[in-house]
matplotlib code that plots the C-alpha trace (Angstrom):
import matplotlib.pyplot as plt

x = [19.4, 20.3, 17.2, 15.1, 16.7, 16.0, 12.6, 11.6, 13.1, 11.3, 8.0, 8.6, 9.1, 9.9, 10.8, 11.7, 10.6, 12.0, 10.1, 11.2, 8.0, 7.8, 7.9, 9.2, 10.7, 8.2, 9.2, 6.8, 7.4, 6.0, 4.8, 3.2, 2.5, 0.8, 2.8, 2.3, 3.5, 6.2, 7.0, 7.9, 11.3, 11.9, 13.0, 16.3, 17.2, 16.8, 20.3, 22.1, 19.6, 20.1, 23.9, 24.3, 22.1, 24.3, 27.0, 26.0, 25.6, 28.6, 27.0, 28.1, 26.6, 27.7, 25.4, 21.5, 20.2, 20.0, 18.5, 21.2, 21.2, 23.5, 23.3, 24.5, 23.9, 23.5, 23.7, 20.2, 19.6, 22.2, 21.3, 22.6, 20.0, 20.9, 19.5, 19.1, 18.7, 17.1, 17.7, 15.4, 15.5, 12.2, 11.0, 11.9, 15.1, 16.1, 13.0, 15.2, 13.3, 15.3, 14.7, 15.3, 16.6, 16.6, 18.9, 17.3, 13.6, 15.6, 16.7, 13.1, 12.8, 9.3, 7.1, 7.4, 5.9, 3.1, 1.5, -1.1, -0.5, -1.4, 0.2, 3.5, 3.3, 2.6, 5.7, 7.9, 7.2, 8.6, 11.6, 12.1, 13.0, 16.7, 15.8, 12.8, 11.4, 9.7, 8.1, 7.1, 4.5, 2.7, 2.7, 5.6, 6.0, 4.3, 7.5, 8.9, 12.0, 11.6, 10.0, 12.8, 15.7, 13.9, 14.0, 17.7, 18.7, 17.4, 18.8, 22.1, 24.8, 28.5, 27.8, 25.6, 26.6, 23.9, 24.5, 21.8, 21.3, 19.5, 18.7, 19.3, 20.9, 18.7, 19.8, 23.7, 24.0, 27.2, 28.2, 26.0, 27.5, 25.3, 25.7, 24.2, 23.0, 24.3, 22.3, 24.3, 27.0, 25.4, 25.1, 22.0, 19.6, 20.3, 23.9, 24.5, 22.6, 24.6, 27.9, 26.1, 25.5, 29.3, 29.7, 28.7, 25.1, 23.3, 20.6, 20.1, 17.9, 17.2, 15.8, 13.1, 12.0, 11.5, 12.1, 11.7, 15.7, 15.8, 12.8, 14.3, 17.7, 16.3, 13.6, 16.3, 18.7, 16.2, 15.6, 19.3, 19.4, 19.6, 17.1, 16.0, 13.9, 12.5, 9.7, 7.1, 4.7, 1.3, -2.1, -2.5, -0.5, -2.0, -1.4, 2.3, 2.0, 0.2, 3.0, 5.7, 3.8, 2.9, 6.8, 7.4, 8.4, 7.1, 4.5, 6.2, 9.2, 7.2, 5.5, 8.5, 10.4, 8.0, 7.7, 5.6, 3.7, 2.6, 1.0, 1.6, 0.4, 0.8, -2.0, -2.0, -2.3, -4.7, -2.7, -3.2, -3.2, -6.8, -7.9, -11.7, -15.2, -16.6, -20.3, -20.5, -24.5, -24.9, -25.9, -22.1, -20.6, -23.0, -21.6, -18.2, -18.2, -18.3, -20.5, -22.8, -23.0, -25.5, -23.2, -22.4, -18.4, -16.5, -14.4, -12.5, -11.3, -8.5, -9.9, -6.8, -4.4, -0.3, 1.3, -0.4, -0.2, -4.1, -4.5, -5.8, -3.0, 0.4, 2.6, 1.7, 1.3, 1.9, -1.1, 0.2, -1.8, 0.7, -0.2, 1.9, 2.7, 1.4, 1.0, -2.5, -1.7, 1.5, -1.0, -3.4, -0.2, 0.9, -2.5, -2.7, -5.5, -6.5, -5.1, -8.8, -9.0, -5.9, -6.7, -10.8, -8.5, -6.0, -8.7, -11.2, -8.4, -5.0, -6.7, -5.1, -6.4, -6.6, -5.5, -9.1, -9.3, -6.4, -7.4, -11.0, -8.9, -7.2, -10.5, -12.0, -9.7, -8.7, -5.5, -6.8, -10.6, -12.7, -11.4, -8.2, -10.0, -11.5, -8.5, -5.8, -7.7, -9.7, -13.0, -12.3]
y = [73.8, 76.5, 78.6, 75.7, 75.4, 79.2, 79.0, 76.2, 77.5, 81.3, 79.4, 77.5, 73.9, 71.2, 69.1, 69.4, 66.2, 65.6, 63.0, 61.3, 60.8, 59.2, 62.8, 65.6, 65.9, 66.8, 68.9, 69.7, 71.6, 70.5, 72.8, 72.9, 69.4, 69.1, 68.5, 71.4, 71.4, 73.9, 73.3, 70.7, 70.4, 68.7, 65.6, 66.0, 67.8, 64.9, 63.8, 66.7, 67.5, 64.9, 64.2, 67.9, 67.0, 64.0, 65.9, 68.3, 65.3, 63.1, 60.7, 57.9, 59.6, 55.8, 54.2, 54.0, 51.0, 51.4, 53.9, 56.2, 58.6, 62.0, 65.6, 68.6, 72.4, 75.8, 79.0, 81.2, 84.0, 84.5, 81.2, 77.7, 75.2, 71.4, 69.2, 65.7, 63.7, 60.2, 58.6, 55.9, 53.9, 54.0, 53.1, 56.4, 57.8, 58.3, 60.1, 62.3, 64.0, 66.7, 67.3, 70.9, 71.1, 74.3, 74.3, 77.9, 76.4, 74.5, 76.8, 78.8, 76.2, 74.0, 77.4, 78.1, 75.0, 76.0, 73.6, 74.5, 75.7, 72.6, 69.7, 71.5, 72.0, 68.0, 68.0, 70.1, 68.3, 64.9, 66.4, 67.9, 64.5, 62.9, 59.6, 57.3, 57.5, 60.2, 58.8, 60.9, 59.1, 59.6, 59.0, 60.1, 63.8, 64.3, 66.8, 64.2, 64.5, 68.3, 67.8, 65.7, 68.2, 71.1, 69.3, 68.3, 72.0, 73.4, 70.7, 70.9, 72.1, 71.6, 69.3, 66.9, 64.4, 64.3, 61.3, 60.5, 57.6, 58.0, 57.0, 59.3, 61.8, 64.6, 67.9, 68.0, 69.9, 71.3, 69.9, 66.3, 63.3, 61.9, 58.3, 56.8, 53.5, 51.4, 48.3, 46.7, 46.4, 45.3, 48.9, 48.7, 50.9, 47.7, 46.9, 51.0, 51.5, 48.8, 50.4, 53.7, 53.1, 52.4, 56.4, 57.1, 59.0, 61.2, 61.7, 59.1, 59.8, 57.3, 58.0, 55.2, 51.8, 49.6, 46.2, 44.1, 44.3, 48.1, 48.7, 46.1, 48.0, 51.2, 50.9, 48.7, 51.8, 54.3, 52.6, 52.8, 56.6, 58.0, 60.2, 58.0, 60.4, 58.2, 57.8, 55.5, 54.8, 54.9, 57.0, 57.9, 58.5, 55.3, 53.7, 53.5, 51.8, 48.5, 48.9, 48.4, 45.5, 43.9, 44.2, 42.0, 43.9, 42.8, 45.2, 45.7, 47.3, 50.1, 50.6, 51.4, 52.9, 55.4, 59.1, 60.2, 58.9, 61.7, 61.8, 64.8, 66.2, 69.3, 71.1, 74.1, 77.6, 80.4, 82.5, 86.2, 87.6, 86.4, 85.6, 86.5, 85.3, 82.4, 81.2, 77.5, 76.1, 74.6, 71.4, 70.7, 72.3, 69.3, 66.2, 67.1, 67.8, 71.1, 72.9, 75.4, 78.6, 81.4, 84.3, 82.2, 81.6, 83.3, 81.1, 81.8, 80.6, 81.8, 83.1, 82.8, 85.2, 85.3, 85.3, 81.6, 80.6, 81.2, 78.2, 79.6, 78.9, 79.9, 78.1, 75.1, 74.2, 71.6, 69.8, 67.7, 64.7, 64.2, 61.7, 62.1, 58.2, 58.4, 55.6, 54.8, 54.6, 51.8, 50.2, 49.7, 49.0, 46.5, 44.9, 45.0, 47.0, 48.1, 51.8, 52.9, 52.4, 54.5, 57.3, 57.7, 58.1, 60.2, 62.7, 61.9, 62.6, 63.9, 66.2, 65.0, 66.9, 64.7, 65.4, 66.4, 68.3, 70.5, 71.0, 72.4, 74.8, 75.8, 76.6, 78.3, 80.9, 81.1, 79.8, 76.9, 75.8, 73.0, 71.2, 71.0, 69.9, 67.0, 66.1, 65.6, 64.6, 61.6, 61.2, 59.6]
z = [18.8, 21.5, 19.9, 20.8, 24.6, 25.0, 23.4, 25.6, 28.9, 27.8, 27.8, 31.1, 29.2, 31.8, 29.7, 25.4, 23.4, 20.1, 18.2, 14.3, 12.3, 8.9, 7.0, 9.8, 13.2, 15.7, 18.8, 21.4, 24.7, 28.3, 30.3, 33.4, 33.0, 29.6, 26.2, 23.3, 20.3, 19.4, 15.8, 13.4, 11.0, 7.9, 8.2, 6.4, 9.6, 11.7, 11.9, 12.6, 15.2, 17.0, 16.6, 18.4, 21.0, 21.7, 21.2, 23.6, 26.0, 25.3, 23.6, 21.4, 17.9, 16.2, 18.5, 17.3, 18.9, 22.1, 24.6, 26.2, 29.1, 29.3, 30.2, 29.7, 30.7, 29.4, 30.4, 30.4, 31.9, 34.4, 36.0, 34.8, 34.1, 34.1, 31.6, 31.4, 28.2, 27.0, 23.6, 22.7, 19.3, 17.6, 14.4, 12.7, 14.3, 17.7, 20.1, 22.4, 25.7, 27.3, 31.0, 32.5, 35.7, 37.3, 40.6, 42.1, 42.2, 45.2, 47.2, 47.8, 50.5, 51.1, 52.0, 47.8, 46.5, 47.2, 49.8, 52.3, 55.9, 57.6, 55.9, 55.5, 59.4, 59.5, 57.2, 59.4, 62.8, 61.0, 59.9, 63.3, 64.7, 64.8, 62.8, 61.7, 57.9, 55.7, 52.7, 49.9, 47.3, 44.6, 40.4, 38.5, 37.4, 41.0, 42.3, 45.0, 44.2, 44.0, 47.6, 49.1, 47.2, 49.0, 52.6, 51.7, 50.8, 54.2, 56.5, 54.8, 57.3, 57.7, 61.1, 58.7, 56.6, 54.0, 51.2, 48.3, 46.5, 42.9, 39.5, 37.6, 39.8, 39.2, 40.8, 41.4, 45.3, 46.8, 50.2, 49.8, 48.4, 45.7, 43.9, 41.2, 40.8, 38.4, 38.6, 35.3, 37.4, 40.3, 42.8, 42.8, 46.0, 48.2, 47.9, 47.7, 50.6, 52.7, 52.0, 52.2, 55.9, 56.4, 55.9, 59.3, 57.8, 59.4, 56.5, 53.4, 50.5, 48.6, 45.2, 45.2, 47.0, 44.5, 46.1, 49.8, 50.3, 49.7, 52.0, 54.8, 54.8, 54.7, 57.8, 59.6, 59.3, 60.1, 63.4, 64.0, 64.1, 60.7, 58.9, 55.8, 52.7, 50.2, 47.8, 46.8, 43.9, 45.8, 45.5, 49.0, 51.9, 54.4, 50.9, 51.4, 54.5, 53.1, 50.2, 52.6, 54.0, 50.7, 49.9, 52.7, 55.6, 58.8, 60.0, 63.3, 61.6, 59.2, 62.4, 64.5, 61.8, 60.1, 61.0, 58.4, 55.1, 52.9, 49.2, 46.6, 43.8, 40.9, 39.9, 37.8, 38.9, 37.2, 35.1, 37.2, 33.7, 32.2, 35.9, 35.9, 38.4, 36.8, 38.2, 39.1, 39.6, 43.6, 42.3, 40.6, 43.8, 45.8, 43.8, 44.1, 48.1, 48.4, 51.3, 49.4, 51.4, 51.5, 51.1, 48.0, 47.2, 44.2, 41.3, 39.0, 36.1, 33.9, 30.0, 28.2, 27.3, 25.7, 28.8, 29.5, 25.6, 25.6, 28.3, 31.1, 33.4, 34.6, 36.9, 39.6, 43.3, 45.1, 47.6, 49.9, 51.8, 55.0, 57.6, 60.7, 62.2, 66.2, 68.5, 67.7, 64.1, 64.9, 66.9, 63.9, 61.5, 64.0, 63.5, 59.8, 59.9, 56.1, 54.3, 54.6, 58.3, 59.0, 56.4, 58.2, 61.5, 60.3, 58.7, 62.2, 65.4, 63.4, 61.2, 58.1, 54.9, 52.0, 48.2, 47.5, 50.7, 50.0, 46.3, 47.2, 49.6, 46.7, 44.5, 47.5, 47.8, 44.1, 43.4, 41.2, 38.8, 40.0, 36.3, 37.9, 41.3, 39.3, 36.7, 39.8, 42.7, 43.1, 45.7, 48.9]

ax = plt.figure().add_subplot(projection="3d")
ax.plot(x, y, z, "-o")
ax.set_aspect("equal")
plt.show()
């Protein structure tokens, strides 16, 4: 098993899925966001496969019918690397996905992850103020929590009392007091948040707003003075605002309480090892939004080589839509005026550079192909 941790972690596997079929056990290796597969095992290994892994993880290896959570970590090149594990009973054997969790990707701080100039500025200035809320949104395997973990790591000080509120807890950080939600017993993000706020805060993350009484308790105590970090499932960053609303907080609220609404996504980077000019015709370039020039632009593309397994790619980046909350924009929130509305001003007076806008920076100056353009951004 540890041959298959190194293997995985060599090759830059985010995550290590371990999948029973009917004749073999399948395991296939994430990386940089899409699933390959790494090799497959006779099935009469199956068992003792996955007994060590729950082993490893302090599992209950008796136990085969229902899904269980553990983790465990490893050593791996001089760096310790965290990883979290999910047992789910299927029809042939237990599917186990291993999550790794590197603790030194946090530390590089928000400059490394790759996000433009501009929005990370946007960013910066909402994190600069004493309280209100930051919401981070966007689908999952996005890197919000990596986002919010990064913030956390740089405003972490003796003279702050920093406490996190998660399920799972992903990353464990020295000098923050983390909690996990158990909802079976009833600390759930609501009734952890309320005695969360009895710790005398001055930041709370909160892993995810999921209901109205999360969202009302944590707006209500961002108004109160603390720094609330959270995120949201939406597409867009004005998309998070209506999401609040829909939940059934009163407008006047998100609009008093919110500093900044922002939207991420991952998209992958061309491997610098197969990196070569690639010719793209003016009339593609026209339908997707892009500004054909005279002195025409250079892309590249990657052509595949063993240092990116013959993908193309190597690595990601993070683009970041982040619309900074001013009076004008309470104003509209106040009068339930529609996401659309409030992302056309945000781009128009605030200078807000959308998903699609900060990818097609990244093709211009060739960090990124205009497949990976289209496959994570959307048109707005």
């Amino acid at each position: 098993m540890s041959l298959t941790l190194n293997e995985a972690l060599k090759r830059r596997a985010s995550d290590i899925h371990i999948e029973p079929c009917e004749k073999s056990l399948r395991i296939r290796y994430r990386i940089d966001g899409n699933l390959v597969e790494a090799l497959n095992l006779p099935k009469k290994n199956q068992n003792a496969v996955i007994a060590r892994v729950k082993i490893m993880s302090k599992l209950d290896i008796t136990e085969t019918r229902v899904p269980q959570d553990g983790r465990f970590k490893i050593s791996f090149e001089g760096k310790e690397i965290d990883f979290r594990v999910s047992v789910l009973p299927t029809t042939f054997g237990g599917k186990i996905v291993l999550r790794a969790l590197d603790k030194s990707s946090l530390s590089i701080g928000l400059e490394k992850l790759g996000f433009l100039p501009g929005p990370l500025k946007t960013f910066k200035d909402a994190m600069a103020r004493p309280y209100g809320m930051i919401l981070v949104t966007g689908p999952t395997g996005s890197g919000k929590s990596t986002t919010l973990y990064s913030i956390i790591n740089q405003i972490n000080s003796p003279e702050r009392n920093i406490i996190t509120l998660e399920d799972p807890v992903e990353y464990e950080l020295e000098g923050i007091t983390q909690i996990q939600a158990k909802p079976e017993i009833g600390l759930t993000f609501a009734s952890g948040l309320k005695s969360v706020l009895r710790q005398s805060p001055d930041v709370v993350m909160i892993g995810e707003i999921r209901d109205f009484d999360t969202a009302d308790i944590a707006i209500k105590a961002s108004l109160t003075g603390q720094l609330i970090l959270s995120t949201l499932h939406t597409n867009d960053a004005a998309g998070a605002i209506t999401r609040l609303i829909d939940m059934g907080v009163e407008p006047f609220l998100v609009a008093s309480s919110l500093a900044l609404s922002s939207a991420q996504r991952l998209m992958r980077k061309i491997c610098p090892g197969c990196k070569e000019e690639v010719e793209i015709p003016d009339s593609v370039l026209e339908r997707v939004g892009i500004e054909v020039k005279k002195g025409k632009s250079v892309f590249y593309k990657g052509k595949g080589c063993q240092r990116c397994n013959s993908t193309g790619y190597y690595g990601r980046l993070g683009i970041l839509e982040a619309l900074l909350i001013d009076d004008k924009v309470r104003d509209m929130i106040m009068k339930k005026v529609s996401s659309d509305d409030i992302k056309t001003y945000g781009m128009k007076e605030l200078g807000m550079k959308t998903l699609r806008d900060n990818a097609i920076e990244n093709l211009m100056i060739g960090q990124t192909t205009l497949e990976e353009v289209l496959r994570v951004t959307s048109e707005d």
